[in-house]
C-alpha positions as CSV (number, residue, x, y, z in Angstrom):
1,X,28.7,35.6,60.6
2,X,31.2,35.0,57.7
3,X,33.5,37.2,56.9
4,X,34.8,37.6,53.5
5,X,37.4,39.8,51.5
6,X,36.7,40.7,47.7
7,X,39.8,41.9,46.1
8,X,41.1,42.4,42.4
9,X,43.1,44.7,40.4
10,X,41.7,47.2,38.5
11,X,39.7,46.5,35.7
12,X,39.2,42.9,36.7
13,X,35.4,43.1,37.4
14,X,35.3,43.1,41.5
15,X,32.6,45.7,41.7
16,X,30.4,43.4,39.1
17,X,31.0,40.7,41.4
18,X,30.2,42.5,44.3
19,X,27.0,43.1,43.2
20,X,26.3,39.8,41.8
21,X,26.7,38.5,45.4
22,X,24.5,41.3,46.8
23,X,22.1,40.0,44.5
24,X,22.1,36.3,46.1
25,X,21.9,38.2,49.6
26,X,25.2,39.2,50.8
27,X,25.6,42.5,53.0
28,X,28.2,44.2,51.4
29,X,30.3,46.5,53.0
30,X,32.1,48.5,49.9
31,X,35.7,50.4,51.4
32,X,35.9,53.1,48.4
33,X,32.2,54.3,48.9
34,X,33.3,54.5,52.7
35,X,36.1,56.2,51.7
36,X,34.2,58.5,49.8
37,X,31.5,59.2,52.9
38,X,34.6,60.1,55.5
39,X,35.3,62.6,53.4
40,X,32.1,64.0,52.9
41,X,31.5,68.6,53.3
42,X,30.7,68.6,57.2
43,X,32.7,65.1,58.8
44,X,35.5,65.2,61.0
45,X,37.7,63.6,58.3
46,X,37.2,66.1,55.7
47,X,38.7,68.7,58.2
48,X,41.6,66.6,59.0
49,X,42.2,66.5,55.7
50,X,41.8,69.8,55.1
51,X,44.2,70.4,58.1
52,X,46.7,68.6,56.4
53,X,47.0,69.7,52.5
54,X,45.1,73.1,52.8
55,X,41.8,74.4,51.6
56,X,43.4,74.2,48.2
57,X,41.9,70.4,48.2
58,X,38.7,71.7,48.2
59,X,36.3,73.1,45.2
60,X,34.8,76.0,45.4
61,X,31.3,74.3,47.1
62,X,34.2,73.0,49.8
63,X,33.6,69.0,48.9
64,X,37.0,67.8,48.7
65,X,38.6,67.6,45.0
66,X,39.9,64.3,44.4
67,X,41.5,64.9,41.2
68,X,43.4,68.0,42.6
69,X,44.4,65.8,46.1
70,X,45.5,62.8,43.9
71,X,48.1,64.8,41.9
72,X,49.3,65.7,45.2
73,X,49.4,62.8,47.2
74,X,50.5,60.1,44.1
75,X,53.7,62.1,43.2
76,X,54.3,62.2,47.1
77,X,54.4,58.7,48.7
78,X,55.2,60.7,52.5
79,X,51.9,62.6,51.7
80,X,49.9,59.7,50.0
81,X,50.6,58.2,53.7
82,X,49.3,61.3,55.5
83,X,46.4,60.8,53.6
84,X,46.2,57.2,54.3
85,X,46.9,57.6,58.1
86,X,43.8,60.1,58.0
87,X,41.1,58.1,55.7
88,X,41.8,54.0,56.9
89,X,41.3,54.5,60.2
90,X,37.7,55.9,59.6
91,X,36.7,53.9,56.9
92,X,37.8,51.0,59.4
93,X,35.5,52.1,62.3
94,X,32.6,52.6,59.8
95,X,33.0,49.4,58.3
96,X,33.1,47.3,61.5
97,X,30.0,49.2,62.7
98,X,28.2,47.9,59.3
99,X,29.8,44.8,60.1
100,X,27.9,44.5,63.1
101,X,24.5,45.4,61.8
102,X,24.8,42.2,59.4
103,X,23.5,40.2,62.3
104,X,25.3,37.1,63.5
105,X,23.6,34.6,60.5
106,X,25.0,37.3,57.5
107,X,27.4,36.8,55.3
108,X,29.8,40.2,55.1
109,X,31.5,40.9,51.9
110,X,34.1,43.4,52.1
111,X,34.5,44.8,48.8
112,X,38.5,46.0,49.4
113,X,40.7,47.3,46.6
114,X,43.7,47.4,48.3
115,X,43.0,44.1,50.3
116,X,46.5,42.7,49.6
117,X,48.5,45.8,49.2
118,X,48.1,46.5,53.1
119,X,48.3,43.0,54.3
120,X,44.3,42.7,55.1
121,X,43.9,39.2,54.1
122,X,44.1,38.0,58.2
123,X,41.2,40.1,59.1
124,X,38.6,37.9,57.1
125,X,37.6,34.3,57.1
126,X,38.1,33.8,53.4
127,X,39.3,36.1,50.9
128,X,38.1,36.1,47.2
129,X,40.0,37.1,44.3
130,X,38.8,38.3,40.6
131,X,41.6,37.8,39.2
132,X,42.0,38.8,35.1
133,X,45.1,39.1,32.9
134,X,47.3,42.3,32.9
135,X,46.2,42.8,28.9
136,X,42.9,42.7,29.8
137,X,42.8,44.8,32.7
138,X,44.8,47.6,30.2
139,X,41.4,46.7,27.4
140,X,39.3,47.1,29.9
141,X,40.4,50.5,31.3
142,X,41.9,52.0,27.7
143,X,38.5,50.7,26.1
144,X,35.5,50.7,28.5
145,X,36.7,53.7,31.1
146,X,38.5,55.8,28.1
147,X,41.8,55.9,30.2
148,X,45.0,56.8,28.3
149,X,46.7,53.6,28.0
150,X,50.3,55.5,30.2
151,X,47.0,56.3,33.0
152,X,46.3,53.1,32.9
153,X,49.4,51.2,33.3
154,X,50.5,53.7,36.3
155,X,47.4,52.7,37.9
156,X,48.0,48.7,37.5
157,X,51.7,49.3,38.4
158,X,50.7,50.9,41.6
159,X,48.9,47.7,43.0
160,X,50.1,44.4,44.0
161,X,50.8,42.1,41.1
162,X,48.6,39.6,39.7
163,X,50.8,36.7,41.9
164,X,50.8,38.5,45.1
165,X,47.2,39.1,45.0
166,X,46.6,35.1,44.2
167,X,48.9,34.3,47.1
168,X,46.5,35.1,49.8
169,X,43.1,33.8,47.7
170,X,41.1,31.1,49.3
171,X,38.7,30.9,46.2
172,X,39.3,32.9,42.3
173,X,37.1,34.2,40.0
174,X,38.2,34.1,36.1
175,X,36.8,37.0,34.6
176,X,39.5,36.8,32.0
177,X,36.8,36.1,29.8
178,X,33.2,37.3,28.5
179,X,30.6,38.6,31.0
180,X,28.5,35.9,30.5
181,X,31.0,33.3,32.2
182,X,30.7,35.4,35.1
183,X,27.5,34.0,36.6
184,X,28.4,30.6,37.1
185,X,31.7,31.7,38.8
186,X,29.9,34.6,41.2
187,X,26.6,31.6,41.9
188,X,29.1,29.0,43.0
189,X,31.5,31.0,45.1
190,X,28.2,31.6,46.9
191,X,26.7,28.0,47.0
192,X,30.9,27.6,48.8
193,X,30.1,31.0,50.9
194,X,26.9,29.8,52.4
195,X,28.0,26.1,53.2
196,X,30.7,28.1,55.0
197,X,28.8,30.0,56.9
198,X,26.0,26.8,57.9
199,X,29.3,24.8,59.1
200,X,28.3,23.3,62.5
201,X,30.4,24.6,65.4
202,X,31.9,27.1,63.4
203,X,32.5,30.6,65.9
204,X,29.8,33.3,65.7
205,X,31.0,37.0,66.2
């Protein structure tokens, strides 16, 4: 098994990438819809959650409002790591056990935001960056997602920068530039993924 971390900043095209790779037969294992699942009316999560910040997180079907729990725990960084405290630990467990479904021979791509933000980069056997430029992250998110450009700019500021994410690549992807340059990029990070992976002697998990 390989293991690999996808990263990038917002508005730098990971989840396109992501699901180029799928496409060429990766097993994708994608943090944020984890995230999401932990969370879900019903799980263990969603009541520690609701343990912690009150039923006033929840809408009126009881799923858990995000936008209402954001505004709490982004203007809050001692709550933002209650929250964290509660969600990573979960969405760990469930991805290692999707992880070990993959079978030894598959190539795991973890599709992780915040990848470099809480020092993940040691977990995997090679991490990949989509790396774009800060003006084109703000087009992206002002023009294709409708953000408000001060939205926007909060959201970048609150990641790692463009060098700190760089720092712990082991291969890029430029998607500075049209879609269409994409594909060669995505096909041969995966022609480098698979001769990885077919590497003799390399360890198995």
């Amino acid at each position: 098994m390989l293991k690999v971390g996808l990263t990038g900043g917002i508005g730098a095209g990971k989840s396109e990438v992501s699901r180029r790779l799928a496409g060429y037969g990766a097993v994708i294992v994608d943090a944020d819809r984890i995230a999401r699942e932990v969370v879900e009316p019903g799980t263990p999560g969603l009541a520690a959650v609701v343990a912690a910040f009150g039923e006033a997180v929840l809408t009126t079907e009881g799923a858990l409002d995000r936008p209402k729990l954001g505004s709490v725990v982004f203007a809050d960084p001692a709550k933002l790591q209650t929250l964290n405290a509660i969600v990573h630990p979960l969405v760990g467990a469930r991805s290692a056990e999707l992880e070990a479904a993959a079978g030894q021979d598959a190539i795991v791509v973890h599709d992780v935001p915040l990848l470099t933000e809480n020092g993940l980069a040691p977990l995997y056997d090679l991490v990949v960056v989509v790396d774009a430029a800060p003006a084109t992250q703000l087009a992206r998110l002002t023009g294709l997602r409708g953000m408000a450009e001060e939205e926007a700019r909060a959201r970048m500021a609150a990641q790692a920068t463009r060098e700190q994410r760089l720092a712990v690549a082991n291969l890029v992807i430029d998607n500075d530039g049209p879609l269409e340059a994409l594909e060669p990029q995505v096909r041969k990070v995966w022609a480098e993924l698979t001769a990885r992976a077919a590497q003799p002697g390399r360890p198995t998990e």
